[in-house]
Each structure stands twice: as C-alpha cells, then as structure tokens.
N, C-alpha and C positions, 0 to 999 in steps of 0.2 A: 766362889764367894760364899762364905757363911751365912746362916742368921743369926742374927744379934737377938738381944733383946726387946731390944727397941721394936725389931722388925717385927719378931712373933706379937706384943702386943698391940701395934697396930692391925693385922691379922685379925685378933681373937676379937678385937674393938667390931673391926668390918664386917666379921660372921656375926658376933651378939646383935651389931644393926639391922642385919637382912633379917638374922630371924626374930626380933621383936616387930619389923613389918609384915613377915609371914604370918607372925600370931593375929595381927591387927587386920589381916586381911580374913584369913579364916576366919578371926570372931565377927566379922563384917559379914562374909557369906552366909554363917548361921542364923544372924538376926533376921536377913532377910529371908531366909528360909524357914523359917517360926513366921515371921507377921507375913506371908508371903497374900496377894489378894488371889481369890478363887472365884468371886463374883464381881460384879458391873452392875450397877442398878443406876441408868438413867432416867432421866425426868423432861419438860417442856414445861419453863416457867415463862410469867408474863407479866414484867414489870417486878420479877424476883418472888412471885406467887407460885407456886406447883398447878398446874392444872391436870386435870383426869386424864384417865387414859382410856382411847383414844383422845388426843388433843385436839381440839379447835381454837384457831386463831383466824384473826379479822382480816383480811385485806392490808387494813390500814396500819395496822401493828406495825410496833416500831422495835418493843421493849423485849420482844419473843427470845428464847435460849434455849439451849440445851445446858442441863445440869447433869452432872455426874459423882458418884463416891461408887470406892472399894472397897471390899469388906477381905477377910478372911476364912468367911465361911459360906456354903453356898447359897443361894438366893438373897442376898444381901444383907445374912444374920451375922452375927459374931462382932467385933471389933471394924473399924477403917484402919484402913490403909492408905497410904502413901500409890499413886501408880507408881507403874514403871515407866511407862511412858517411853517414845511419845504418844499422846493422846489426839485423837483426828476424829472430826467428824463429817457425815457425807452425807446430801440428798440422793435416793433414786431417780426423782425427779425432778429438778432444778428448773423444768417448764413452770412449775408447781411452786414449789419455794428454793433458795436457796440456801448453805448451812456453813458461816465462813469455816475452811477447815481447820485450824486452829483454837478458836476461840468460842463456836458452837453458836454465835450470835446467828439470829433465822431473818431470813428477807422474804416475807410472802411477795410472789409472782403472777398468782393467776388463781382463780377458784378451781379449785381439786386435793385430790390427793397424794401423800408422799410420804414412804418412808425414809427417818431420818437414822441412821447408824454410830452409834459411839462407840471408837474400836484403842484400844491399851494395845499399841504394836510391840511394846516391851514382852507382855504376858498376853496374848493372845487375848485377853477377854473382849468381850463386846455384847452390847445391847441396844434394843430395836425400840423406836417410838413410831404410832401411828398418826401421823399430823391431817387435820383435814382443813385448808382454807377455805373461808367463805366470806359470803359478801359483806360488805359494810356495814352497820348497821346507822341510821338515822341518828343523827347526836338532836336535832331538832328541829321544830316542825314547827312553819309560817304561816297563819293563815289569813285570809281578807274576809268581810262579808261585804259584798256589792249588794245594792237596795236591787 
C-alpha cells in the first residue's frame, strides 16, 4: 500500500504538533529555570502583623500563622517566586503548639517552646521560626474596696 498525499500530510501535520509542544515545553522549562527560588524567608504573624524573631505568642491566640515567600536570590533578596510546592509546615513540638500542616495556621498548647519549620518539598528549601508561648496576659482588672 502506498502513500498518498493525503497520508504524508497528515504525518507532517502530526510531527509539526508534537514539535510546537516540545518547543512549548522547553520554553516552560527555561522560565522556570531563570525565576527558579533559592531562598525561603518565613515569618510568624499575629492577626496578619509580622512579629520578631524569636516570636512570642499568648496562650489564648487565635489569629497566630506562619507566612511565607520565595525569592530567587539568596537570603530572601532578588525577585519572588512562585513555590514549587507542596508547601508543609511542622511543629517539633506539638506539646507546645501545633502548626496545621497545609495551611501554617498556629494552635498554642501549653507554655514553652517550639520550633516551627516551612519546608517547599518541590525545591527543597526551608526555613526555621523560633516560637515561644506564654501565659495570658490580663485583658482586665476588678477591684472592690471593702470599709
């Protein structure tokens, strides 16, 4: 059985489509390989506030998180990124607080200390917060004078 014409340019059609996906793929690879991240600079917000490092949070904290961005260059300079992802986070100490692992939202547990890890399982990066819980503080104060 011959090829027609018909046949070959159906062929040539099929080859020109794999390879304008191969190009679409390679130009894909490269981007990400140009913006690719090199650093992880997390934080511990409270109530969507950044607080210091090492963090303290209260007992009663509701609002506590873990924040995260990527950069492209190291220590958190240059441009963001996109992660790779997934992105997880994890208490050492979960007596202490706990750190849902998706979402980074913080449950204090008990007065102590913990650290909390933000790990990019895509690219390997990760970065360390030092959390310390403590007690409540007084929101306000009753007082009587008896004669």
């Amino acid at each position: 059985m011959g090829w027609g014409e018909h046949d070959i340019r159906k062929r040539l059609e099929n080859i020109e489509f794999r390879i304008e996906r191969l190009e679409y793929g390679v130009e894909r690879i490269i981007q990400l390989l140009e913006h690719r991240a090199v650093s992880l600079v997390s934080q511990i917000t409270i109530g969507g506030i950044p607080v210091g490092q090492p963090a303290s949070i209260h007992l009663n904290s509701t609002t506590a998180q873990v924040t995260f961005e990527e950069f492209d260059q190291p220590g958190g300079q240059g441009n963001k990124v996109p992660p790779v992802g997934p992105v997880g986070f994890s208490s050492d100490t979960p007596a202490t607080l706990t750190v849902d692992p998706a979402s980074g939202k913080i449950t204090p547990v008990a007065i102590g200390m913990a650290t909390i890890t933000t790990k990019d399982a895509g690219n390997g990066l990760s970065d360390t917060n030092l959390v310390t819980v403590v007690a409540d503080v007084a929101q306000s104060l009753v007082a009587s004078i008896t004669p």
